[in-house]
C-alpha positions in Angstrom: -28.9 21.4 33.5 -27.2 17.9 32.6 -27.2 15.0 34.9 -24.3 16.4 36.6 -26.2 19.7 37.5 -24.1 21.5 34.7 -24.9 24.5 32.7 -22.3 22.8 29.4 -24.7 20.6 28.0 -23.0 20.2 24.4 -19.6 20.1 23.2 -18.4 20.6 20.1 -15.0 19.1 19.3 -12.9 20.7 16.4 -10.2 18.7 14.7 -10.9 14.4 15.3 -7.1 13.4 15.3 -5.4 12.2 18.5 -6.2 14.9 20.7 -10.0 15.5 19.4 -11.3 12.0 18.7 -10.6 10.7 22.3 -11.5 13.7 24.0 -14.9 14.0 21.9 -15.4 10.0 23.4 -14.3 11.0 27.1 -17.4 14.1 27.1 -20.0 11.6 25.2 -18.9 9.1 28.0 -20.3 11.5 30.6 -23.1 12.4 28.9 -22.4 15.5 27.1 -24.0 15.7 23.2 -21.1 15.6 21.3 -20.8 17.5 17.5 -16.9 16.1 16.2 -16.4 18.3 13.1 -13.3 17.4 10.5 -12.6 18.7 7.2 -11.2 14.8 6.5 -14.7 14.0 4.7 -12.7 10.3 5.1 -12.4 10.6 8.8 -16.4 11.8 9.2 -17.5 9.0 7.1 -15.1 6.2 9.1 -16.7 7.5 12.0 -19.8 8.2 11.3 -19.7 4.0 10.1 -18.7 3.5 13.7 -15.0 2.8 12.4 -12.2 4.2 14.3 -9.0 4.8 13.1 -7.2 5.6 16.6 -6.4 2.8 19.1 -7.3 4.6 21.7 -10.9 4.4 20.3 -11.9 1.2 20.4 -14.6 0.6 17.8 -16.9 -0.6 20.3 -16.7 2.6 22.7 -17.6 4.3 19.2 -20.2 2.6 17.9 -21.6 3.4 22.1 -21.5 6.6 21.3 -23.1 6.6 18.0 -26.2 4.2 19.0 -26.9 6.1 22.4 -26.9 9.4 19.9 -24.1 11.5 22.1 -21.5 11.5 19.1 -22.3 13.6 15.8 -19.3 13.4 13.6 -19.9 16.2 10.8 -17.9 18.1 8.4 -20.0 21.4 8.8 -18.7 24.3 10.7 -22.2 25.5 11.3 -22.8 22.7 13.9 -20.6 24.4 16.7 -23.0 27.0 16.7 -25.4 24.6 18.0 -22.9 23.6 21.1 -22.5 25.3 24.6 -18.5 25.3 24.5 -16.1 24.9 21.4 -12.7 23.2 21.6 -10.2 23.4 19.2 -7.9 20.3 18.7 -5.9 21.3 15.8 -2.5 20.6 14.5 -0.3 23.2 14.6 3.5 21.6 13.0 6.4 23.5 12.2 7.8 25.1 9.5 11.1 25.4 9.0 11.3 25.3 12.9 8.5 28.1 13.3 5.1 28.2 14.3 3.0 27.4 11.5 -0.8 28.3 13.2 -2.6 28.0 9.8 -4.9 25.5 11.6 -5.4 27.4 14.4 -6.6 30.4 12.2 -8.4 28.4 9.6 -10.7 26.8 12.5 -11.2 29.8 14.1 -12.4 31.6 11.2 -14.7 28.9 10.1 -16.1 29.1 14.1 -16.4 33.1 13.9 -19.9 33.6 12.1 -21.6 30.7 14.3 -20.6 32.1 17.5 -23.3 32.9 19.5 -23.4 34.8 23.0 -22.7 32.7 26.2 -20.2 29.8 24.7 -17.2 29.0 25.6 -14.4 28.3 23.7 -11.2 26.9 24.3 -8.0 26.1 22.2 -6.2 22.7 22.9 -3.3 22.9 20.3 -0.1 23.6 21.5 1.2 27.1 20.9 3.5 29.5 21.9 2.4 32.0 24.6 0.1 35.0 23.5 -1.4 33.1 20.9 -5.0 32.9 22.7 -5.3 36.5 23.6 -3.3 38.0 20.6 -4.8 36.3 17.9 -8.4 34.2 18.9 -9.7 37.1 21.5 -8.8 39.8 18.8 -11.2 38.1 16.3 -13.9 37.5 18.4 -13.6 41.1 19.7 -13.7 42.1 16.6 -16.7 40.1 15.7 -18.2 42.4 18.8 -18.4 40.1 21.5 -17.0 41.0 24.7 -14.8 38.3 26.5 -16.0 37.4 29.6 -19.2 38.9 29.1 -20.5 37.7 25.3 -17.9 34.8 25.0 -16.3 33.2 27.1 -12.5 32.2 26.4 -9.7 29.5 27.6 -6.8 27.5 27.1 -6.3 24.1 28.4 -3.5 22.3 26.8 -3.9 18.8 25.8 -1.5 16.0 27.7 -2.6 13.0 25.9 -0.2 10.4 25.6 -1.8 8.2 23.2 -1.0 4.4 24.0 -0.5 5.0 27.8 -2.2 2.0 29.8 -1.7 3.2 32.9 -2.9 7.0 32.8 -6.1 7.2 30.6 -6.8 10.8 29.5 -8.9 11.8 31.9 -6.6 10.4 34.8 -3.8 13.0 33.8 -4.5 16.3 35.9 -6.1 19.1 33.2 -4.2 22.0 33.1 -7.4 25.0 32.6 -7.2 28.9 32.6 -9.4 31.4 31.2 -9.1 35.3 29.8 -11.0 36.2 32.5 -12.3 34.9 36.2 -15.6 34.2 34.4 -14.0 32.4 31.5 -11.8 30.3 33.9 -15.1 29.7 35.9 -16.6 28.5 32.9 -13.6 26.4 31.7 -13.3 24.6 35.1 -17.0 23.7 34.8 -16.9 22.4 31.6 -13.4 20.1 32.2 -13.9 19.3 36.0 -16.9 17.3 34.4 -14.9 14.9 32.8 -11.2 14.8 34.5 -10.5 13.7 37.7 -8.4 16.5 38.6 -8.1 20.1 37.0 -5.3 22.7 37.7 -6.2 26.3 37.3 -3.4 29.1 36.8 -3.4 32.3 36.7 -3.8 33.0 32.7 -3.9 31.6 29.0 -0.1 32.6 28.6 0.8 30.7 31.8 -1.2 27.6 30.6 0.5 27.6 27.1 3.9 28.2 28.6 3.3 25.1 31.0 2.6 22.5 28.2 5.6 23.7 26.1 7.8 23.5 29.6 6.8 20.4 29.7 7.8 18.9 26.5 11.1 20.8 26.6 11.9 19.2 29.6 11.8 16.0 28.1 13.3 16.9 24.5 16.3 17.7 26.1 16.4 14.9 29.0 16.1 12.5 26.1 18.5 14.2 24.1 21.0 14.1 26.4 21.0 10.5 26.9 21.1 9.8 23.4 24.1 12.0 23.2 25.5 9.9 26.2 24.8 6.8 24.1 27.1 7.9 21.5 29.9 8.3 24.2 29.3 4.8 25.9 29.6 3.1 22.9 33.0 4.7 21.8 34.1 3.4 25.1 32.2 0.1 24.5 30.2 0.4 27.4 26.6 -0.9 27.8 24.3 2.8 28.3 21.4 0.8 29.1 23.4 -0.5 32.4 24.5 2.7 33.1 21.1 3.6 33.7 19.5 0.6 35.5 22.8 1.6 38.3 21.6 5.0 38.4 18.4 4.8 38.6 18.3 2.4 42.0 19.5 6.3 43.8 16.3 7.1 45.3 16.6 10.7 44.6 18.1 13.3 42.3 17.9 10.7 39.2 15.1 10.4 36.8 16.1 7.4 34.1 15.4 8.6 30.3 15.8 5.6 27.6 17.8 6.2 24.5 16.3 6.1 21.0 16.8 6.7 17.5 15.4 10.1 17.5 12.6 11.8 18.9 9.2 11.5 17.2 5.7 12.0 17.7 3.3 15.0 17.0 4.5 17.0 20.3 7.9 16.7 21.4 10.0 17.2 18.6 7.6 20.1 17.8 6.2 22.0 20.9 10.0 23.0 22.2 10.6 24.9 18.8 7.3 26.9 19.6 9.4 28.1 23.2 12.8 28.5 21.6 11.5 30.4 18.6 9.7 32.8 21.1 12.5 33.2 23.0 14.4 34.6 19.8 11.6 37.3 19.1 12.2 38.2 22.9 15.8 37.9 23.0 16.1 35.4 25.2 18.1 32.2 22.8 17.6 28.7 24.4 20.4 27.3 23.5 19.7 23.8 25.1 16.1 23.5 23.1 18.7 24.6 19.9 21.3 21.7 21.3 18.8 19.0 21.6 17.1 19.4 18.6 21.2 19.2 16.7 21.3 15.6 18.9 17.9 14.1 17.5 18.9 15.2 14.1 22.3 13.0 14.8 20.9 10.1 16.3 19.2 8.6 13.3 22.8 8.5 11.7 24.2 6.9 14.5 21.8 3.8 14.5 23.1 3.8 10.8 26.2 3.6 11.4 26.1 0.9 13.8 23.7 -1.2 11.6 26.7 -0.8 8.9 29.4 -2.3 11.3 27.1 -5.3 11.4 26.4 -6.2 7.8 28.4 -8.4 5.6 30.8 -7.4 3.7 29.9 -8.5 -0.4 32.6 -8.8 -3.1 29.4 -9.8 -5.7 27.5 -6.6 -6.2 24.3 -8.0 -4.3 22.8 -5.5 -1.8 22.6 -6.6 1.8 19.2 -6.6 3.5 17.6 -5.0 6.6 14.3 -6.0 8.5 13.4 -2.9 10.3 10.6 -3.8 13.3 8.7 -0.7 13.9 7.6 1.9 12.1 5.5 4.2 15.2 7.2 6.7 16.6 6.3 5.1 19.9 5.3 1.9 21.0 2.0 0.2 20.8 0.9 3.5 19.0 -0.3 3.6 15.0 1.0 7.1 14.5 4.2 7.3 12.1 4.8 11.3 12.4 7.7 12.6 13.1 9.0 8.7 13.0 12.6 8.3 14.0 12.1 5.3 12.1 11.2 7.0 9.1 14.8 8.7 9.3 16.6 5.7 9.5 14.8 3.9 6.9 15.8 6.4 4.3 19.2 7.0 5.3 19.9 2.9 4.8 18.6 3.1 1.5 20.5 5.9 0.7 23.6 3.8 1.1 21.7 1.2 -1.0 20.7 -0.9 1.6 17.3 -3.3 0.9 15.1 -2.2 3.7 12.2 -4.3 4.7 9.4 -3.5 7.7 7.6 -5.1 10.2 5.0 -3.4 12.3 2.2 -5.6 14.0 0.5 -2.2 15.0 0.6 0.3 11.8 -1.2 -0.8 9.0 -1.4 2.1 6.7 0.3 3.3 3.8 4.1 3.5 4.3 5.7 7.4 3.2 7.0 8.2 -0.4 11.0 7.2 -0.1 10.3 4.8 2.6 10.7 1.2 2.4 8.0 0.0 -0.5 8.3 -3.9 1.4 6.9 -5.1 3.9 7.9 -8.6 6.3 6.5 -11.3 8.4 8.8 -12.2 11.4 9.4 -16.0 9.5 10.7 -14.0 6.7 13.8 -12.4 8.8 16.1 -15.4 8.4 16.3 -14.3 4.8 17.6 -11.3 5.6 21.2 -9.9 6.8 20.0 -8.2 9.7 17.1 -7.1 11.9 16.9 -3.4 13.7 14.8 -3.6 16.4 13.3 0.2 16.8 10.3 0.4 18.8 9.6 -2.1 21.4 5.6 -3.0 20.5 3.9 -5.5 23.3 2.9 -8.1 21.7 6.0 -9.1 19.6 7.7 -12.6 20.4 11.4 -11.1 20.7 12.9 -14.3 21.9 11.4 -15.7 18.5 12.7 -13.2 16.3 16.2 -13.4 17.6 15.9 -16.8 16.7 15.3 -16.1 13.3 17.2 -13.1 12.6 20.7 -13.7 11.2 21.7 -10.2 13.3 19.9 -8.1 16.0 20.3 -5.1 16.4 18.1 -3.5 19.0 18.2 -0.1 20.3 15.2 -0.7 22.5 16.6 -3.1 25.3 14.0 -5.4 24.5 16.7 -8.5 24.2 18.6 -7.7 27.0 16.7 -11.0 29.2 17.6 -13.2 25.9 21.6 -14.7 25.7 22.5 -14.6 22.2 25.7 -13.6 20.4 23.5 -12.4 17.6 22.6 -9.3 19.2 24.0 -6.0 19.5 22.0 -3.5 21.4 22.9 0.5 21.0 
């Protein structure tokens, strides 16, 4: 038994991104030995330095981990065999708006001659429903283990939201199930360890139907909003005090922000799991379908409105744009999925300079993305500045100051009087 008078003693942790590295820190934090395993030889060795590329990881919580000998970062699959339970953290992206589980199936086969009777293993990635029981208990069956008797199996889908200051990740409740009652009596030990709060239902497809619910529900709130922004603005109406009004009504109303698209590893990704399920069993979501047209628009439409605000030039020289914010969410240094990205691309594609400013990404900016980047002192030099994610931190009163032109689709000036800015 552990300190806590569980049977779990070791974790390992499959797949060290976003998910896996802080949930790898939250089970070392309550004691639990800890094996992280990566295929990102770069990843193992940053870690294994007590360097952490996640700011959700502070490289002192890291370094914790390391010293008091809970945290093994390795590259070897042959390590989970060493660990009580196994849990999968690993990305599972689109392609062409379909499931694409080649990390799902790669990890699992790399687990499958390690396995050893009595672990547990759970998958974290989001995935459509059926994918635990139709794909990861038909290999280990067929490995000759019996589920709920040899192995034990689960899904519990991950509801980090990296950056979130308010709701650490084991403050958000832990959605568990398992195949069987002793593989969800297994899962709830091993999470109700570390979470404050775990909410079992009644099977694997249930939990992996939840966390894609979830994210639909805000794809196509947000969607919707954006859409709405395109219709205020025709009728030059302000969208962001259309939505202070209605959000004072102390029921039916829950205020979404608009943006220039939706980004991020799990929302513009997990719905397209649902809706593409939902074709194979003839049920269309034609709102998931809708949003997704929406998000594709929006980065055209922040465009567009930068173009009304740039000088007009008889001499052949190109105007310039600062773009603040590169994340595809604030105070966060993850670019996937970056609206920002999008718009970037599409202003140099009507030869537009395009120059960035990001006091929270420091990596290497994409292929086709803007090869410059800016200090704020630098944007009076420039014809305009879009404001697209709204990092703490940043002196906004001072970079409207500077800037020739604001444009700001974050609401971040709206305290700040100044002809200078429009905000979309």
């Amino acid at each position: 038994m552990n300190s806590s008078g569980h049977s779990i003693r070791s974790v390992a942790v499959v797949g060290l991104g976003f998910v896996g590295l802080p949930l790898a820190m939250a089970f070392a934090g309550k004691g639990f030995r800890v094996t992280g395993i990566d295929i990102d030889a770069e990843k193992i060795d940053s870690l294994s330095g007590g360097k952490s590329y996640l700011a959700d990881v502070p490289d002192e919580v890291l370094a914790d981990m390391l010293a008091k000998e809970r945290f093994f970062p390795t590259y070897r699959f042959d390590r989970a065999g060493e660990a009580d339970a196994i849990i999968i953290c690993v990305p599972t992206p689109l392609k062409k708006r379909e499931p694409d589980l080649s990390y799902i199936m790669s990890a699992v086969e790399f687990i499958l001659p390690h396995l050893r009777r009595g672990q547990l293993v759970v998958l974290e990635s989001s995935t459509y429903p059926g994918t635990t029981d139709e794909y990861i208990a038909t290999r280990i069956e067929e490995q000759g283990f019996a589920i709920g008797r040899d192995i034990f199996l689960g899904y519990s889908p991950e509801r980090i939201d990296p950056g979130n200051a308010l709701y650490s990740l084991v403050d958000i409740p832990k959605v568990i199930s398992g195949m069987t009652k002793a593989c969800l009596e297994k899962v709830s030990e091993l999470y109700g360890a570390v979470f404050r709060q775990t909410v079992p239902v009644s099977s694997t497809r249930m939990a992996e139907f939840v966390k894609l619910f979830e994210n639909s529900q805000r794809m196509i709130n947000i969607s919707f909003v954006n859409e709405l922004n395109m219709l205020a603005r025709k009728l030059n109406l302000d969208i962001w005090e259309a939505i202070e009004a209605a959000k004072t009504k102390p029921i039916g109303f829950t205020p979404y922000y608009p943006s220039a698209g939706i980004g991020g590893h799990c929302i513009p990704v997990d719905p397209f799991y649902l809706s593409w399920i939902g074709m194979r069993e003839g049920v269309p979501l034609s709102m998931i379908n809708q949003a997704g047209i929406i998000n594709d628009i929006m980065p055209h439409f922040v465009v567009s409105a930068v173009c009304a605000e740039l000088p007009r030039r008889t001499n052949g020289q190109r105007p310039a744009v600062g773009v603040v914010g590169l994340t595809y969410k604030k105070d966060v240094n993850d670019i996937r999925e970056s609206a920002s990205l999008k718009v970037i691309r599409l202003l140099q594609a009507k030869n537009i300079e395009v120059y960035v400013h990001d006091p929270v990404y420091n990596g290497p900016l994409p292929e086709r993305t803007a090869s410059f980047r800016i200090e704020e002192e630098d944007m009076s030099k420039l014809d305009a500045t879009l404001i697209l994610v709204d990092h703490s931190g940043m002196d906004w009163e001072k970079l409207v100051a500077l800037s020739r032109k604001v444009v700001d689709t974050r609401n971040v000036t709206s305290d700040i009087p100044s002809r200078k800015i429009v905000r979309i």
